[in-house]
C-alpha positions in Angstrom: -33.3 -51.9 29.1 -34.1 -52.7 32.7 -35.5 -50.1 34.7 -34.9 -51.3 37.9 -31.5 -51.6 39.1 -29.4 -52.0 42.4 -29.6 -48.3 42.1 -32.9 -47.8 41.8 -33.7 -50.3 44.4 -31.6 -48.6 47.0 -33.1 -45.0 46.6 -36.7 -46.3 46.4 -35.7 -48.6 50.2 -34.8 -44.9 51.4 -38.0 -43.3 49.9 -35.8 -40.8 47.8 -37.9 -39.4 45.0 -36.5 -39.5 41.6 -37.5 -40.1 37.7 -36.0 -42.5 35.2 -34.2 -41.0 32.1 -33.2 -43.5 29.3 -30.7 -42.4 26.5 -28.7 -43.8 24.1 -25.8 -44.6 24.7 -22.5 -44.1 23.3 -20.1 -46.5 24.1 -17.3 -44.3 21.7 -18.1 -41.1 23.3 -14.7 -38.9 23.7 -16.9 -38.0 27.3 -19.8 -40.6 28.8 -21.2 -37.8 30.7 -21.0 -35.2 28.2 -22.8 -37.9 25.8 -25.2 -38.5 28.3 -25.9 -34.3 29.0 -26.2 -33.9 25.0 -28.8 -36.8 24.4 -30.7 -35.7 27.6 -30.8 -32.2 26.3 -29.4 -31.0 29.5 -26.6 -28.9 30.4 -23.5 -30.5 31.4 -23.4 -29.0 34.9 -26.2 -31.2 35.6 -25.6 -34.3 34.6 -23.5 -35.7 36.8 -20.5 -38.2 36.7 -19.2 -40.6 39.1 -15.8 -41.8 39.0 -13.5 -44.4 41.8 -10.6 -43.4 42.7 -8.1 -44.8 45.2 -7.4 -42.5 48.5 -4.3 -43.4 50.2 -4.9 -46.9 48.5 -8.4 -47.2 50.0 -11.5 -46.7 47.2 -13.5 -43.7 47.1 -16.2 -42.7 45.2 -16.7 -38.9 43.5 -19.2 -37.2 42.0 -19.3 -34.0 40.0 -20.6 -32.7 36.9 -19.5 -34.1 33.8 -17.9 -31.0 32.1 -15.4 -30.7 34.8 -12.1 -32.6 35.5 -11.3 -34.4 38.9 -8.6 -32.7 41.1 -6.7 -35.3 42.6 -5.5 -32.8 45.4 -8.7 -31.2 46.2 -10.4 -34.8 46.4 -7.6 -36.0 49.0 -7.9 -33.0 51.2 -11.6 -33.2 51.1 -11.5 -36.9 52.7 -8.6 -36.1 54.8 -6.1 -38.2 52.9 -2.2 -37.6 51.3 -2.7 -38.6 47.9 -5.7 -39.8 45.4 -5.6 -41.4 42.0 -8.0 -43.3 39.9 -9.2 -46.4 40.2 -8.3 -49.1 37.1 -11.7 -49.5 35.5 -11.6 -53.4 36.1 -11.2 -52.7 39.9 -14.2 -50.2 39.7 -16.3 -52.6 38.0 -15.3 -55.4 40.6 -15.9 -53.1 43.4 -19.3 -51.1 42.6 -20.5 -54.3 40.8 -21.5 -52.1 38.1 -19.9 -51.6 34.2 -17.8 -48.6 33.5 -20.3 -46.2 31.9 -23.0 -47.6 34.4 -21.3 -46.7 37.6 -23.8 -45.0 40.0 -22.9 -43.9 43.9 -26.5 -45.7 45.0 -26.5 -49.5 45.5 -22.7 -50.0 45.0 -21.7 -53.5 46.5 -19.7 -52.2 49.3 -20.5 -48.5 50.8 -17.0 -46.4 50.4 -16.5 -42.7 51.2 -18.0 -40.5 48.6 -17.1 -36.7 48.1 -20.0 -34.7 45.9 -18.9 -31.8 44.1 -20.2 -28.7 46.1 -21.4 -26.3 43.2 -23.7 -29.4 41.9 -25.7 -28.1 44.8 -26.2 -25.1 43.1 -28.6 -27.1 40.5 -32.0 -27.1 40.9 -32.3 -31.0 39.9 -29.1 -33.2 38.2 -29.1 -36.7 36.7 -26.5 -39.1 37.9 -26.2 -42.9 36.6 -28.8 -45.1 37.2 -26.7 -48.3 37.5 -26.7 -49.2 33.7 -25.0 -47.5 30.6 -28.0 -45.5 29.0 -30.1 -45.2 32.4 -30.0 -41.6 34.6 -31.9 -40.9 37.3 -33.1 -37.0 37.8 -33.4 -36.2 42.0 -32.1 -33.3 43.8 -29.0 -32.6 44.7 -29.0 -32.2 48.1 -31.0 -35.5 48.5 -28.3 -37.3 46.8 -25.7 -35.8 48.4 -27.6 -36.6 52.2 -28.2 -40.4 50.6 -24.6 -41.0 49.8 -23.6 -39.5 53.3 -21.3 -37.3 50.8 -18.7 -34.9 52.0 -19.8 -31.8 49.8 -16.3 -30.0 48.9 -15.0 -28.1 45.7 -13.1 -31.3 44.0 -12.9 -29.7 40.7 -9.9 -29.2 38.6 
């Protein structure tokens, strides 16, 4: 597995400390990020997922902890939009250049708005993708969240 991914790459050009956490992955996993928390023997609050969704038809990006659900509502009011959905998995793929399972916010292909699940902050470190299915990167929170130039909101089901 390659440690060094668009991901990677884009954190270390912004000088953003972080560690490298290889797993393995599940590609059957009822829950990728639940997988992912259970195999890095960390709770789910702090591993992170990030999903695409579609805000007012425009993509977005979200990230928040993998034992919660995405609020379609609370994401749209967060960004100032009407109405959010997901994004099909081939367009997120097209988009972010990454494969589902392997999505990370850092060193998508095109920079879209990103909301970051405020109680994330609350952790005192949290993994999110590393732009591969099995890779996690381990950074703070609030570093990530200042990286992605994140709206920090309560999107959480």
């Amino acid at each position: 597995m390659a440690k060094t991914t668009r991901a990677t790459t884009a954190l270390g050009k912004l000088g953003i400390a972080f560690t490298i956490h290889s797993y393995d992955y599940d590609p059957d996993a009822d829950s990728i990020g639940l997988q992912a928390a259970e195999a890095l023997g960390e709770p789910p609050s702090r591993v992170l997922k990030t999903l695409m969704a579609e805000l007012d038809g425009k993509p977005v990006c979200v990230v928040l902890p993998s034992d919660h659900e995405l609020s379609m509502k609370k994401l749209a009011a967060a960004l100032g939009g009407k109405s959010a959905t997901m994004m099909k998995p081939a367009d997120a793929e097209r988009l972010t250049g990454y494969h589902v399972g392997g999505i990370s916010p850092f060193g998508q292909k095109k920079h879209v708005p990103t909301a970051f699940e405020r109680a994330a902050l609350t952790e005192p470190y949290v993994f999110i993708n590393g732009g591969q299915r099995g890779l996690q990167i381990r950074l703070d929170p609030d570093t990530a969240a200042r990286a992605l130039k994140a709206v920090c909101a309560e999107v959480i089901a």
